[in-house]
DRENDO-1510 file (C-alpha; in Angstrom, 1 decimal, always signed):
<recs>
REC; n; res; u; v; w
REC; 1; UNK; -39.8; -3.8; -56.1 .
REC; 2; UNK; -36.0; -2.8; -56.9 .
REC; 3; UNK; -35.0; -3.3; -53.2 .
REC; 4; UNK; -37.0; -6.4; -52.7 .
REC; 5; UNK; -34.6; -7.7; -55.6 .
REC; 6; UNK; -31.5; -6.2; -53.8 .
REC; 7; UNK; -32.3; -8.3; -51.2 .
REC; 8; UNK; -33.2; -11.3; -53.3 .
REC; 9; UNK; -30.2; -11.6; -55.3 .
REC; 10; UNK; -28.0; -10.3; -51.8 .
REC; 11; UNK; -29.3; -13.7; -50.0 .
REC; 12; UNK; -29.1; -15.8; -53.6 .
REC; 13; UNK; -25.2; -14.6; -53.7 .
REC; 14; UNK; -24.3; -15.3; -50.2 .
REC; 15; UNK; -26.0; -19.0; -50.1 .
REC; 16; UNK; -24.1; -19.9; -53.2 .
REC; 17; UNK; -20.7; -18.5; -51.5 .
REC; 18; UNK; -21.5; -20.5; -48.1 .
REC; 19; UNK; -21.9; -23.5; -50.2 .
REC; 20; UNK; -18.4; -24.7; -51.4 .
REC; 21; UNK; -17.5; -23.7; -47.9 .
REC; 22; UNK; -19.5; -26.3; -46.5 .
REC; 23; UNK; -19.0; -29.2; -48.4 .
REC; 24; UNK; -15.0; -28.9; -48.4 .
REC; 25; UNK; -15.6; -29.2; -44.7 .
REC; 26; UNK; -16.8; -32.7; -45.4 .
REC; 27; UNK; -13.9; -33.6; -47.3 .
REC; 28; UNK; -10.6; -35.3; -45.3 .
REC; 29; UNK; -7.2; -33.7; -46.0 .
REC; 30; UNK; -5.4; -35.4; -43.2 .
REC; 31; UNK; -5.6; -37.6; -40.2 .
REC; 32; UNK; -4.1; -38.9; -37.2 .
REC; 33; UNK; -6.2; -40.7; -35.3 .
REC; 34; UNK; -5.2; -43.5; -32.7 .
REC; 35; UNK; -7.7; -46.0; -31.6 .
REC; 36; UNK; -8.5; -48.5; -29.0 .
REC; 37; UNK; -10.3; -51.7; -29.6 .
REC; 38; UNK; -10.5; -55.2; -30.9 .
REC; 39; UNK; -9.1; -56.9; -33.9 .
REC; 40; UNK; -6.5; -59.6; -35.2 .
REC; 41; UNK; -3.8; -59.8; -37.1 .
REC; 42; UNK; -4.1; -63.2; -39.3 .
REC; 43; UNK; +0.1; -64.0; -40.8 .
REC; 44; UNK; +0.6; -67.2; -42.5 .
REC; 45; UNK; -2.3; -69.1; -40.1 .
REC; 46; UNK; -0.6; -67.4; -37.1 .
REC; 47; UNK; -2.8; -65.3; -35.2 .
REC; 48; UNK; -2.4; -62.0; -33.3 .
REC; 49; UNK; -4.7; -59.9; -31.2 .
REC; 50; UNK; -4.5; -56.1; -31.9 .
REC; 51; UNK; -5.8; -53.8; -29.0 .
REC; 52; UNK; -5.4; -50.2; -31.0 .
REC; 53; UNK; -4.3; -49.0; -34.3 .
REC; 54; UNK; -2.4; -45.1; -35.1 .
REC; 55; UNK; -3.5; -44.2; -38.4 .
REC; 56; UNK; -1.5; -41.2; -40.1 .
REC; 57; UNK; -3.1; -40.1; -43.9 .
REC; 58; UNK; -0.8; -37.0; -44.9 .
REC; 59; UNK; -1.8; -34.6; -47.0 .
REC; 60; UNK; +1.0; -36.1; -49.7 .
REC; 61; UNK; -1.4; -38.9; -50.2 .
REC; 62; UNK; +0.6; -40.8; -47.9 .
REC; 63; UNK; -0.2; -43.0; -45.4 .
REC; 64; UNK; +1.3; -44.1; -41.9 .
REC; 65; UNK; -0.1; -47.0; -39.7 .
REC; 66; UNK; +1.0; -48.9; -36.6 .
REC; 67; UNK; -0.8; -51.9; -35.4 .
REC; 68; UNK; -0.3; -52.4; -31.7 .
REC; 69; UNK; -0.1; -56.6; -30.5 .
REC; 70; UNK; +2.7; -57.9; -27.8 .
REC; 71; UNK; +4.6; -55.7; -30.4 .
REC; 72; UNK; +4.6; -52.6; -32.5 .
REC; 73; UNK; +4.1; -53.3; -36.1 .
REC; 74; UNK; +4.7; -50.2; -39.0 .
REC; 75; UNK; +3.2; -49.9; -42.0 .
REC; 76; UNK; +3.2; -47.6; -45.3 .
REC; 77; UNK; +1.1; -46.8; -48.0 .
REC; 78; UNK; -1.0; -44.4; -50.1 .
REC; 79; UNK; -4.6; -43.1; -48.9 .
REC; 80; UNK; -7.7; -42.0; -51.2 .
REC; 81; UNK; -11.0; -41.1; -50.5 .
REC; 82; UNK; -14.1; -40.0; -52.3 .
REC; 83; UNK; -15.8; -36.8; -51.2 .
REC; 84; UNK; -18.5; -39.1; -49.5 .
REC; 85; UNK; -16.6; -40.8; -46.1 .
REC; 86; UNK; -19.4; -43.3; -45.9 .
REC; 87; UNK; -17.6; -45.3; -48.8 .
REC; 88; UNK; -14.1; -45.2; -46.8 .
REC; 89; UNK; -10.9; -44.0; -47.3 .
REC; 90; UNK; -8.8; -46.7; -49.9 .
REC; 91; UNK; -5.6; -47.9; -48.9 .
REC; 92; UNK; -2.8; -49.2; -50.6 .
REC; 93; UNK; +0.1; -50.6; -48.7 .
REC; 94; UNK; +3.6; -50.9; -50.6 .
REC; 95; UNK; +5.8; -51.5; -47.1 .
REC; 96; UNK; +6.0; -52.9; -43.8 .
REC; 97; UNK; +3.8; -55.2; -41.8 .
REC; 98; UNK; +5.4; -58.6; -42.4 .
REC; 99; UNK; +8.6; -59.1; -42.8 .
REC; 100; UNK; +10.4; -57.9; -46.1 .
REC; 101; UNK; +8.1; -55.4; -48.2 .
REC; 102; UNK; +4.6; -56.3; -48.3 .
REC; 103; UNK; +1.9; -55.0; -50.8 .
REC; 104; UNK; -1.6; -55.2; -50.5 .
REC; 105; UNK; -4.7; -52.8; -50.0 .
REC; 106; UNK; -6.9; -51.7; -46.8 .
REC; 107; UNK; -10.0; -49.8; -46.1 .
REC; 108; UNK; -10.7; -47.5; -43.5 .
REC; 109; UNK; -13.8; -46.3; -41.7 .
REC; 110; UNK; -14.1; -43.4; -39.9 .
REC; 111; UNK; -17.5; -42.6; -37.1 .
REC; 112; UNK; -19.3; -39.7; -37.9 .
REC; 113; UNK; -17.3; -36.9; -37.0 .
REC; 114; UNK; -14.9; -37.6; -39.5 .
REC; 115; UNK; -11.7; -37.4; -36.9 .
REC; 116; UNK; -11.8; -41.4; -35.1 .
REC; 117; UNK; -11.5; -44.4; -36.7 .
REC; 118; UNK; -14.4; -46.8; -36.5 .
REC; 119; UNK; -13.0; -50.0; -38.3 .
REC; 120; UNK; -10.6; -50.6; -40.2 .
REC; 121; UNK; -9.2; -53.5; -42.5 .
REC; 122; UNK; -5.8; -54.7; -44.7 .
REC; 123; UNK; -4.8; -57.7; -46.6 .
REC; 124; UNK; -2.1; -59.0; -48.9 .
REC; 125; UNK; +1.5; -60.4; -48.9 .
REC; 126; UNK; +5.1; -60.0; -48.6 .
REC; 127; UNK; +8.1; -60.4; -51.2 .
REC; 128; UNK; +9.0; -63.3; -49.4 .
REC; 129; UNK; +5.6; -64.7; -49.8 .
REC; 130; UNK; +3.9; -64.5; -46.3 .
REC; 131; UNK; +0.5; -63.3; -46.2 .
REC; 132; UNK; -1.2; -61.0; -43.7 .
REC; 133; UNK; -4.8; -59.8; -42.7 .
REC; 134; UNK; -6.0; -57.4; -40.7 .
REC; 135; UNK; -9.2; -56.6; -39.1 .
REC; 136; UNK; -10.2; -54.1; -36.4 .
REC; 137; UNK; -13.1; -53.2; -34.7 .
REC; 138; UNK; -12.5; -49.4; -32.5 .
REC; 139; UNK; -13.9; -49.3; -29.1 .
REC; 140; UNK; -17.3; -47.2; -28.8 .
REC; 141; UNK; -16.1; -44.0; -27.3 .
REC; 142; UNK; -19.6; -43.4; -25.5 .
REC; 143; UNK; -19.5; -47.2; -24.1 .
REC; 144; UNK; -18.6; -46.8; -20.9 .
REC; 145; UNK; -15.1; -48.5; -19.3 .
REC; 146; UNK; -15.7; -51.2; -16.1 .
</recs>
């Protein structure tokens, strides 16, 4: 009866340690992720087509992204995320993207294995007054290239 205990609370004691273990694995600390895909780029009624997006979240709470059209366009930010991905990661952009200094917020989505970018989204203005969105749909990384 004694060992049959042992062995009860043994197993009870090593479940309860594997636990945290596993859902801090869930949770992002960082990313860099660059993807390929679809989207536009919507700036005072102009409109430009994206074809990928590099996404940096640092550990800082700072976050990084380029948008790639017939040019390179940088942006800055912070980055938050609950501990469940499937409600995004928040962004809030305080530089970059249009001229001057632009301020806005964005949401990120990333596919299942928590690394790649699935879609991802921005909007808001500059200090000079010009407005931007962002939408982006990732290419399917099983889908295969003609």
């Amino acid at each position: 009866m004694r060992k049959t205990i042992s062995i009860i609370l043994g197993l009870a004691i090593v479940v309860w340690l594997a636990l945290p273990a596993t859902t801090v694995a869930q949770r992002i600390v960082s990313l860099q992720s660059l993807a390929h895909g679809t989207g536009t780029l919507v700036t005072n009624g102009d409109e430009s087509k994206i074809s990928a997006v590099l996404i940096i979240l640092r550990e800082n709470g700072e976050a990084e992204f380029t948008l790639f059209t017939d040019i390179q366009l940088y942006g800055q930010g912070q980055w938050s995320a609950s501990k469940d991905l499937s409600q995004g990661i928040d962004l809030k952009i305080t530089g970059g993207v249009v001229k001057g200094e632009a301020k806005g917020i964005g949401k990120l989505f990333l596919r299942a294995d928590g690394k790649s970018i699935a879609t991802f989204a921005m909007h808001g203005a500059s200090n000079t007054g010009g407005k931007f969105s962002v939408s982006f749909v990732a290419d399917d990384k099983n889908e295969a290239k003609p």
